[in-house]
N, C-alpha and C positions, 0 to 999 in steps of 0.2 A: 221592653217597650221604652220609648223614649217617651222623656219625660211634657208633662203638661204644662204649654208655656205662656208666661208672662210678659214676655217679651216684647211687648206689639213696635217697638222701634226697627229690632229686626225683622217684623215678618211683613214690614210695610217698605223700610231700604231695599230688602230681597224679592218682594211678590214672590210670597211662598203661596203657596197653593194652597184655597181654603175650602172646606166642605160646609156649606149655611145650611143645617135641619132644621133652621125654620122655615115655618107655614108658608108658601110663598105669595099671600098678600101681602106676610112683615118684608121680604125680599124685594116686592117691587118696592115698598119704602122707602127703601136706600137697604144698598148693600156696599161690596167693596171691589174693583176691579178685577181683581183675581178669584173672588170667590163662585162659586158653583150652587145653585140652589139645586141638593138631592134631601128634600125635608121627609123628618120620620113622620109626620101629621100630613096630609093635606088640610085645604081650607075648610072643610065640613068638619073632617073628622075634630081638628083644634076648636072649633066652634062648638061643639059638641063636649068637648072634655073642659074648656074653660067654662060653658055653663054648668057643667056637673059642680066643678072645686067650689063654684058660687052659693051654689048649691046645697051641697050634701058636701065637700068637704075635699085633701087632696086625696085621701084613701080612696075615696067612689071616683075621683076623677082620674087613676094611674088604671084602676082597674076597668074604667069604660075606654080608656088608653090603647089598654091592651085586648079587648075586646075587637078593637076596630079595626088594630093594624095587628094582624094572627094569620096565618094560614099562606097563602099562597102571597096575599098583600106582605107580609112580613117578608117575606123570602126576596120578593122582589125587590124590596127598597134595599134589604140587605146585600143583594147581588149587586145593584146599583153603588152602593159603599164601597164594597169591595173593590170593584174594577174603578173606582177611584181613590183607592189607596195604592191599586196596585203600578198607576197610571203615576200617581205623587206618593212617594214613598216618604218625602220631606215634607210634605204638607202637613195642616190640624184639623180639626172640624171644631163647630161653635153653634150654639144655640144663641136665644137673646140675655141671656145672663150667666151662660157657662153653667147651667145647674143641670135641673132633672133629665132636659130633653138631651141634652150632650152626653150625660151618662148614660143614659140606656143606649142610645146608637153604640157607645163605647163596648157596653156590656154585648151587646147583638154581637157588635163585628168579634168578639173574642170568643163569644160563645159556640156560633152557629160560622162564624166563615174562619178561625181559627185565626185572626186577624188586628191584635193590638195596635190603637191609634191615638194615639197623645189630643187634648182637645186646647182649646185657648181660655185659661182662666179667665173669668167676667165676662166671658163671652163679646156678641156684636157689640152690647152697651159699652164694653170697656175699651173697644177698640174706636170707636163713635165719640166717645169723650178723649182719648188719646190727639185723636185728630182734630177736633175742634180744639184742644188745648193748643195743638201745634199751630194753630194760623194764629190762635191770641199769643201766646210767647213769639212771635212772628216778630210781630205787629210793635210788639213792644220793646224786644230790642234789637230788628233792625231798621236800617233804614230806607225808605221807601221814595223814589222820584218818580217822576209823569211821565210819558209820552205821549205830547197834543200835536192837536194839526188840522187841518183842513180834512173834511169828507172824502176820504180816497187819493190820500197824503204816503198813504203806505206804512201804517204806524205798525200793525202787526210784523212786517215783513222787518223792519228793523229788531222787534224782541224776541224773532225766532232766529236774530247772528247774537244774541249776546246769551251767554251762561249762566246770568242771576236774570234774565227776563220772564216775566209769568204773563203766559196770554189766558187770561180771563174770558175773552171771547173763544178760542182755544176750547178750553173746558167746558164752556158751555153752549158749546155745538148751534154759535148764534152770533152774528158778523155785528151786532150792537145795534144796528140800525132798523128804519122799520122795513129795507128790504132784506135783512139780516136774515129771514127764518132759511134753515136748510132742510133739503130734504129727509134727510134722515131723522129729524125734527131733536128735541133738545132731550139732555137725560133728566132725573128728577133734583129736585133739589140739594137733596142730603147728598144723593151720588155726586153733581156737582160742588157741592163743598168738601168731598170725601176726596175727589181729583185732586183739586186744589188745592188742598192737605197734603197729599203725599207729595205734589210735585214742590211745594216747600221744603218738607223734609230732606228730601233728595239733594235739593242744592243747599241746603244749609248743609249739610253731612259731607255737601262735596267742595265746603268753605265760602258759600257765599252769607255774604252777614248785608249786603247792600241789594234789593230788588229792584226793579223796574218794571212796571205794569204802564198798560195804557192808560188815558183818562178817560174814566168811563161813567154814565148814569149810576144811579145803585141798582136799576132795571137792565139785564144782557135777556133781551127777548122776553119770558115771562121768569128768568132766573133770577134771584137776589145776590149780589154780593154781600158775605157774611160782612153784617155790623162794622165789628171791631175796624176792621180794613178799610170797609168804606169811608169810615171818619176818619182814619188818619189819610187815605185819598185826597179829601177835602184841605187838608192845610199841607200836603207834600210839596218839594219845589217842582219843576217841571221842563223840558227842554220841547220847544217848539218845533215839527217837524216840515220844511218848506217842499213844496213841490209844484214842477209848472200847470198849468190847468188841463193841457193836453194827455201829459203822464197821466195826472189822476183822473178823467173822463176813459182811459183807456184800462187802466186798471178796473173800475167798477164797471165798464163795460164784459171783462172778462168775468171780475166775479158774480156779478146779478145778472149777465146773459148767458153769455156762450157758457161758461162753468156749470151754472145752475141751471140749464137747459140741458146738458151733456147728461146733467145725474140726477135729473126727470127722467130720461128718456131708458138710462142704464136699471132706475129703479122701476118706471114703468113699460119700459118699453115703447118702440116710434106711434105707436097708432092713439096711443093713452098717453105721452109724457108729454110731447109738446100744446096739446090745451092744456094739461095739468101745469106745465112752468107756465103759458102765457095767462093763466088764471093767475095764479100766486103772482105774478109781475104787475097784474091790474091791481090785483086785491094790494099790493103795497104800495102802490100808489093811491088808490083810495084812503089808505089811511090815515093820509095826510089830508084829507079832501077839506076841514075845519080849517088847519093852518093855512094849507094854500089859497083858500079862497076857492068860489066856483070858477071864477073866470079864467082865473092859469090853469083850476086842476083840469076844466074841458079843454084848454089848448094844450096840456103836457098828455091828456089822456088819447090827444088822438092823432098825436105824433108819436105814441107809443104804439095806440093798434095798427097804425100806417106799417110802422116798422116791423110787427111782429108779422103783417100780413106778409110782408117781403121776406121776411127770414121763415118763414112756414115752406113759402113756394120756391126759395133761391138756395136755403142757407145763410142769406147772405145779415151781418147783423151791422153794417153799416150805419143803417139810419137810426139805429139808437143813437148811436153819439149825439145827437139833436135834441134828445129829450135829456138826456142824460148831462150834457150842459149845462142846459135852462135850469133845471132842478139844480145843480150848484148855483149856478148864476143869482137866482133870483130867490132859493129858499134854503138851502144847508149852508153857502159863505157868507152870507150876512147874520146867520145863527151862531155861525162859531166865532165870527170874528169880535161880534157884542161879549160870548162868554171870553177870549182871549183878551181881551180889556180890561175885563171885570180882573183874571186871573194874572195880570201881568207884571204884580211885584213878584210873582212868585217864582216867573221866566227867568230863567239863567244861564239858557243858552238857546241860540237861533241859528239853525243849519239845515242843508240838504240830505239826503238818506245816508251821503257818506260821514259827512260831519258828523252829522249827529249819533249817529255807530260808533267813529272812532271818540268822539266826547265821550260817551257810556260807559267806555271800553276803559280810556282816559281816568276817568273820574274813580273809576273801581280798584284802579291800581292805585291810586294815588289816596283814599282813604281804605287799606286792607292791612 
């Protein structure tokens, strides 16, 4: 049998293949990209044995354990093990602390499927603290610049040509903005800083010591960016990103319309997706309805349904560009450019999408 590993540096550079027996409410909690919830407990039965240990103690709670999951339930979960060991033969399996629940699966699979499987010493918790360590050790010794710009400047599109870039929006399945939400909607928290973790590790391991993230709220949709980072965000330098107004209306055109209309319609289908996108297009505009004011939000709100009634019956998504505008015009370029003022000793370079790529690119050879 190979051995029980410690390792969590390599099993998070490799996405080795992980088996999570735990309960899978702890699973929706956060888990880990790679892992698989085949839990020895379901959620009754763990509810049931951790009130017993409270209880009456761990001896009446291993033995109401095994009570629960015996007979044909055992057999099943164990068949389910197996054809996932048999499927990752280099994988682990892991409880929430590498203890009781991980050995018995162990003991099962060797017993009854003739099947030894190495588990992950300290389990989820010690993989959960590996990774929050790696975004503080990050944070602290490398270093960190911005990329700002105007609303639909095309800042993401620049950090996915460069090799130390982290898109935060990215991992949290959420464009930053309040028309940001996608449909596939956002992961959980922990899971989003669990991404985030690894895709540092990766480029640290693959020599980046210098990141680039965008400048962002501490809020990506209802996700947090972990603390540590955020504050050093706060005092990073930062490189301006310029674009004409027509580029960026055409850009947020593609991704708040025609994109997020495409994958309404692929997740619900034509008869269901497009009121379900042109809801979510109101609803994101409503939620500006305080900052805009009534009197714009009723004039941008009905050069939207104008628009949406034309793109229902033509396809055609022309006359957003119209509302789409005005909304830079008159409420996202006067917001940024106040914060870009505020932020401007910190500016250290001002350039167009190529510039400012080859700057990045520049700048990283020049301190490596």
């Amino acid at each position: 049998m190979r051995e029980n590993c410690a390792d969590l540096r390599h099993i998070f550079l490799n996405d080795i293949p992980l088996m999570d027996v735990r309960a899978p409410v702890e699973f929706a909690k956060g888990a880990f990209a790679q892992s698989i919830n085949l839990p020895l407990m379901n959620d009754m039965e763990r509810e049931a044995v951790g009130t017993a240990y409270k209880q009456q103690g761990q001896h009446a709670a291993i033995d109401l354990g095994h009570q629960l999951v015996c007979g044909a339930t055992q057999q099943a979960r164990i068949d389910a093990w197996a054809d996932f060991v048999r499927r990752h033969p280099q994988g682990y399996l892991y409880c929430f602390r590498g203890g009781l629940r991980s050995q018995i699966t162990q003991k099962w699979l060797q017993e009854v499927a003739g099947m030894p499987y190495p588990r992950v010493l300290g389990g989820y918790k010690a993989m959960r603290t590996f990774l929050i360590e790696t975004i503080d050790s990050a944070v602290e010794e490398c270093e960190l610049l911005l990329v700002a710009g105007l609303t639909g400047s095309g800042k993401t599109e620049v950090l996915v040509e460069l090799d130390n870039g982290i898109d935060l929006e990215g991992h949290a399945n959420h464009r930053g903005s309040s028309f940001g939400k996608r449909v596939s909607g956002q992961p959980g928290q922990i899971d989003f800083e669990n991404a985030l973790a690894v895709d540092v590790l990766k480029k640290r391991h693959r020599g980046a010591e210098h990141f680039v993230v965008e400048d962002e709220g501490r809020a990506i949709g209802s996700r947090a960016v972990p603390l540590p980072l955020y504050r050093q965000m706060q005092v990073a330098p930062m490189v301006w990103l310029q674009d004409s107004v027509e580029h960026r209306v055409e850009r947020i055109l593609k991704d708040y319309v025609t994109d997020l209309c495409a994958a309404f319609v692929a997740t619900h289908g034509v008869e269901q997706g497009f009121p379900a996108f042109a809801e979510r297009l109101r609803q994101s505009l409503a939620s500006n309805l305080k900052r805009l004011g009534g009197e714009r939000y009723q004039r941008l709100a009905t050069i939207m349904d104008s628009a949406l009634q034309v793109q229902e019956a033509t396809g055609q998504v022309d006359e957003h560009r119209q509302w789409i505008a005005l909304l830079l015009s008159e409420y996202y370029d006067p917001m940024y450019v106040y914060q870009r003022d505020l932020k401007a000793p910190r500016i250290e370079f001002v350039g167009d999408h190529a510039e400012v790529r080859d700057y990045l690119r520049q700048r990283r050879r020049r301190r490596a």
